[in-house]
C-alpha positions as CSV (number, residue, x, y, z in Angstrom):
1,X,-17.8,42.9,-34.0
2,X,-17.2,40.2,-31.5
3,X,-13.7,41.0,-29.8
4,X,-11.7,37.3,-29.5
5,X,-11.5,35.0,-26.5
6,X,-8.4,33.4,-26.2
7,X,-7.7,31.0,-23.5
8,X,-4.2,29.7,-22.7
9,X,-3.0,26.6,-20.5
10,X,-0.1,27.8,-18.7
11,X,0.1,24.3,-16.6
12,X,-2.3,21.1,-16.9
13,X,-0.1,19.1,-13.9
14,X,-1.0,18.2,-10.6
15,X,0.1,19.4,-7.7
16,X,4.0,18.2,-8.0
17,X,4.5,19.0,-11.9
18,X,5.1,16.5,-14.4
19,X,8.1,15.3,-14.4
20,X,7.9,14.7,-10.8
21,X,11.1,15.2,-8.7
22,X,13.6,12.2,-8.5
23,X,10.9,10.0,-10.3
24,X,11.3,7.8,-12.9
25,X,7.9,6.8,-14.1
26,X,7.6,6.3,-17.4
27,X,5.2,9.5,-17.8
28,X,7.9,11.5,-16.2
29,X,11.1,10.0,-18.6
30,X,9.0,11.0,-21.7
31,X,10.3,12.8,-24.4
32,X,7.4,14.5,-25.5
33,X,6.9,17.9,-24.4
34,X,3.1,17.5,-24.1
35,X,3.7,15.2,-21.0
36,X,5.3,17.7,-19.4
37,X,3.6,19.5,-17.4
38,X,3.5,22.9,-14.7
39,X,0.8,23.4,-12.2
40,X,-2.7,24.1,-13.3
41,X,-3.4,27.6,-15.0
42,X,-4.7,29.0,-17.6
43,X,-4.4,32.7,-19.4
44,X,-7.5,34.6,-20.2
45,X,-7.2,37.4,-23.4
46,X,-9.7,39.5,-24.9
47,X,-9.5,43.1,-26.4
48,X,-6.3,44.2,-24.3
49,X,-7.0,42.4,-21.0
50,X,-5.1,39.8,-19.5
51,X,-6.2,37.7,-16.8
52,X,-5.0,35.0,-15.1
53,X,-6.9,31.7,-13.2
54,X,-4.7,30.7,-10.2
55,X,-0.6,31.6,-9.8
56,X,0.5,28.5,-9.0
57,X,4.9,28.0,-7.9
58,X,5.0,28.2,-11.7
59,X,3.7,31.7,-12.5
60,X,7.0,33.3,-13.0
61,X,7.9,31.0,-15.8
62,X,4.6,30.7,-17.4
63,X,4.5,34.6,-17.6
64,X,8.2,34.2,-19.4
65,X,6.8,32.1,-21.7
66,X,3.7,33.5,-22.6
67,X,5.6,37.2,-22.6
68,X,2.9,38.7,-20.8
69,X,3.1,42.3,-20.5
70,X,0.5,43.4,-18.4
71,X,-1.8,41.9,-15.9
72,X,-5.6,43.1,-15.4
73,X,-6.1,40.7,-12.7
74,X,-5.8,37.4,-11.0
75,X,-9.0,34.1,-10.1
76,X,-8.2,32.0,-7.3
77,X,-9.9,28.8,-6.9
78,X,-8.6,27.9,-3.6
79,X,-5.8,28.1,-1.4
80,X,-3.5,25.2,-2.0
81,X,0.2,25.8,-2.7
82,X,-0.1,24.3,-6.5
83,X,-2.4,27.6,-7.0
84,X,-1.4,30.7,-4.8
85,X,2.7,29.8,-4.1
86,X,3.0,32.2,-6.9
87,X,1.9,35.4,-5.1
88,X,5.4,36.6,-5.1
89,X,5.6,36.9,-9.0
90,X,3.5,39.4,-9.3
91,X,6.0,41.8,-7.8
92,X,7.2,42.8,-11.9
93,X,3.4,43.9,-12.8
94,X,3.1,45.4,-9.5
95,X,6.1,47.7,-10.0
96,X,5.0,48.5,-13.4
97,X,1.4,49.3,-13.1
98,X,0.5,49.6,-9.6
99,X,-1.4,47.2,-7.3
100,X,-3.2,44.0,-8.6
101,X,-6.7,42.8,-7.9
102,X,-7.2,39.3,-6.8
103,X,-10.3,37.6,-6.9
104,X,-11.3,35.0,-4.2
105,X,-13.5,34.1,-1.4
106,X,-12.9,35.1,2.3
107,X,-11.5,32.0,3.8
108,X,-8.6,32.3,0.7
109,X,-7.9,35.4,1.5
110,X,-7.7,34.7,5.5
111,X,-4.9,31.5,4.3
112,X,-2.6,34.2,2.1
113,X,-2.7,37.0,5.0
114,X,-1.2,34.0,7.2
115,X,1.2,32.6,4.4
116,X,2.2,35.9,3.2
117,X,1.9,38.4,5.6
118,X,4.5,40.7,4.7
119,X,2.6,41.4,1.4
120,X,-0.5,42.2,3.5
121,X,1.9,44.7,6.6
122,X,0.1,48.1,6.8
123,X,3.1,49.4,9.1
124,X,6.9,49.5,8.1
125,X,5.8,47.6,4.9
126,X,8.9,46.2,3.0
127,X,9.0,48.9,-0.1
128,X,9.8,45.4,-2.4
129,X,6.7,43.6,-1.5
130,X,3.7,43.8,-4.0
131,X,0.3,45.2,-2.9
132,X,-2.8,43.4,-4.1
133,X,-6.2,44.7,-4.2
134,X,-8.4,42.3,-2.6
135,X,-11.7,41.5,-4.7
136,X,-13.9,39.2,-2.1
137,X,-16.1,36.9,-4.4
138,X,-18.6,33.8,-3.4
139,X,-20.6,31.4,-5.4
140,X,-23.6,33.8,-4.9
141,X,-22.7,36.9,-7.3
142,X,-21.8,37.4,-10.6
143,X,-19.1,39.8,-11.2
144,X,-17.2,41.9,-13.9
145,X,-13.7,41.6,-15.4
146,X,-12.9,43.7,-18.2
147,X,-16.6,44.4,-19.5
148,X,-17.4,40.7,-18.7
149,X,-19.6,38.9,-16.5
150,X,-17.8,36.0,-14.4
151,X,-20.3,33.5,-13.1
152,X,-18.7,32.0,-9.2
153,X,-19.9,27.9,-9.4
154,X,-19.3,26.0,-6.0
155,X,-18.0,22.6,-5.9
156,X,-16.0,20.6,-3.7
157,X,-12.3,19.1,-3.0
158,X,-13.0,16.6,-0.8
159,X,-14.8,19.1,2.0
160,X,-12.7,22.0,0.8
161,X,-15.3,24.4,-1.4
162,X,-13.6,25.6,-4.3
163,X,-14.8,28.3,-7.2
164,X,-14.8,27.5,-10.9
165,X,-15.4,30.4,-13.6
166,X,-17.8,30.8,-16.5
167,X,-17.5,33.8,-18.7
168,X,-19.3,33.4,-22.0
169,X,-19.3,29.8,-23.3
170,X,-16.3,29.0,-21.6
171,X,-16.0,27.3,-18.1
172,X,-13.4,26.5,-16.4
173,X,-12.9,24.1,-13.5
174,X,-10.6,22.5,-11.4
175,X,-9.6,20.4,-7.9
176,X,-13.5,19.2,-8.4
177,X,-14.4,15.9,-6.9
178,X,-18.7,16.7,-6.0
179,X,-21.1,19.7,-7.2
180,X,-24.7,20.4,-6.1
181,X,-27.3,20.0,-8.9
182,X,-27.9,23.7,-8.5
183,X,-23.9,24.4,-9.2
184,X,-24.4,22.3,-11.7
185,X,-27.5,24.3,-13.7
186,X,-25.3,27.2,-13.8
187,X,-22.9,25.1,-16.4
188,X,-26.1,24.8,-19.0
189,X,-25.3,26.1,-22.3
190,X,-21.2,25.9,-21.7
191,X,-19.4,25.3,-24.8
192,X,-16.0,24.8,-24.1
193,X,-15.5,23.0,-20.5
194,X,-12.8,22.8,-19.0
195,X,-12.2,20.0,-16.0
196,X,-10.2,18.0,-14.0
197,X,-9.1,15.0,-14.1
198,X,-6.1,12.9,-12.5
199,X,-5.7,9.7,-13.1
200,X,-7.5,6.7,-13.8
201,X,-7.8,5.3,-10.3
202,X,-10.5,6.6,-7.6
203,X,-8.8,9.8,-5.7
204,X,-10.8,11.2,-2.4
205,X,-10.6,14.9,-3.6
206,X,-10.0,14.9,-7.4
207,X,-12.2,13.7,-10.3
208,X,-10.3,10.5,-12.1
209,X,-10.9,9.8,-15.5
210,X,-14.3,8.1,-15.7
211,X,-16.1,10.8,-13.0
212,X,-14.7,13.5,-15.5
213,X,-15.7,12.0,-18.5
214,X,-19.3,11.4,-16.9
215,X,-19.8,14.7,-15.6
216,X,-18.8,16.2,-19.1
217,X,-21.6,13.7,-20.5
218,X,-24.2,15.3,-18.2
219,X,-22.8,19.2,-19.0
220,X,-22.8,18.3,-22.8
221,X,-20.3,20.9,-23.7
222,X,-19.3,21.0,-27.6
223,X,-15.7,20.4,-26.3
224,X,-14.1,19.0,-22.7
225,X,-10.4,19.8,-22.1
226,X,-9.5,17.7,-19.4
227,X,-6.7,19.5,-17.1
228,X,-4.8,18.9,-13.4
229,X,-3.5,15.7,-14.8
230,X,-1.0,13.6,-13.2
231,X,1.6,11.3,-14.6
232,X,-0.3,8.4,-13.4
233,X,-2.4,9.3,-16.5
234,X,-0.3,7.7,-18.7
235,X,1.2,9.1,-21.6
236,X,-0.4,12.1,-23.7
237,X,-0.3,10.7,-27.1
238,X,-2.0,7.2,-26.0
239,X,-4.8,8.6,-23.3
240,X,-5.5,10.8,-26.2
241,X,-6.5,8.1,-28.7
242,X,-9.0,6.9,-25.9
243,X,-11.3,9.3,-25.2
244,X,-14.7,10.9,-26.8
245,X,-14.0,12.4,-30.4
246,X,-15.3,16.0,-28.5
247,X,-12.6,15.6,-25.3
248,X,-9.3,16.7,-25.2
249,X,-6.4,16.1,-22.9
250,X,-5.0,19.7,-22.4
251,X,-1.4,20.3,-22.9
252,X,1.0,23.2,-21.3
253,X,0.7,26.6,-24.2
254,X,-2.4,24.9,-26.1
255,X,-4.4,27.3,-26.9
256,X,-8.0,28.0,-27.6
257,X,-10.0,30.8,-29.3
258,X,-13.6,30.9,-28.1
């Protein structure tokens, strides 16, 4: 028997987190709690494993509120702040289980030595500090997670090359603005896509809505979840009624079983 695939958004905002700081947008004033919004992650779940796309300056509260207990591991995209600040907040599952692999390409890993380097002291190491076990990963090679094959795809932010993840029928990516065809073939036969997808209006290193929405129509997925979305958006409930009857808007704790 097939063991379950569940997927959880843990954050679906931009960089800043919607409500933005001393904003007051309409997007940011709303009362619905779908329009709020924590920096981009998602939980993966099968069997008894637990891994995580991206720790983000959110990750201590979005392991609170999913109650995660244990952590098998942790994707990185890229290096930006709205998807590593959270390196710290691992420290609970390190002192519980020991040190944590971490998943990402050379050039990440060069960025958290620099931001974090106390983590990554061999001599007179702080004894609080986590320990990571680093997992070096490029577009080129499949790998495994918890009896899984992870397929690497390539695209780019702006110049900035960033990984997306396939497992299965699920793909997930994010910060994408361009993708080479041959990235691109890798995504044949998705089911569930997940993408980014600010605003409306043209941004120089994120999809808006319309690139999204066309790039899904070339992928054909059964089902888009649009994610990494800014208040700029607009409102949940009304961006909602707008698009495709087979793409979502993704919302902080929806959940997905694949």
């Amino acid at each position: 028997m097939k063991s379950v695939f569940t997927v959880t958004f843990l954050g679906t905002g931009t960089s800043q987190g919607i409500p933005v700081i001393g904003s007051d947008h309409p997007v940011c004033m709303s009362k619905d709690p779908k329009d709020k919004r924590l920096r981009v992650s998602v939980l993966l779940q099968w069997d008894t494993y637990n891994y995580v796309i991206d720790c983000g300056p959110d990750f201590r509260q979005q392991m609170l509120r999913t109650n995660c207990q244990t952590l098998d591991g942790i994707l990185i995209t890229h290096e930006h702040s709205d998807h590593t600040a959270g390196l710290d907040d691992i420290r609970p599952f390190y002192f519980k289980q020991g040190n944590i692999p971490f998943y990402a390409n050379k050039r990440v890993f060069k960025s958290l030595h620099k931001r974090f380097d106390y983590i990554f002291e061999i001599e007179n190491k702080y004894p609080g500090a986590p320990t990571i076990d680093e997992i070096e990963i490029d577009a080129t090679s499949r790998f495994e997670i918890g009896g899984k094959t992870v397929i690497p795809i390539e695209a780019y932010h702006n110049t900035i090359p960033v990984l997306g993840f396939r497992i299965e029928d699920f793909t997930y990516l994010t910060d994408v603005k361009t993708m080479s065809a041959s990235e691109m073939e890798k995504l044949k036969g998705t089911k569930v896509l997940v993408v980014n997808a600010l605003r409306e209006s043209p941004h120089h290193s994120h999809f808006n809505l319309s690139e999204a929405l066309a790039f899904i129509e070339k992928i054909k997925p059964e089902k888009a979840y649009l994610t990494h979305i800014s208040h700029l958006m607009g409102f949940h409930e009304e961006v909602s009624k707008q698009l495709p009857k087979n793409v979502f808007l993704a919302y902080d704790t929806l959940q997905l079983e694949i």
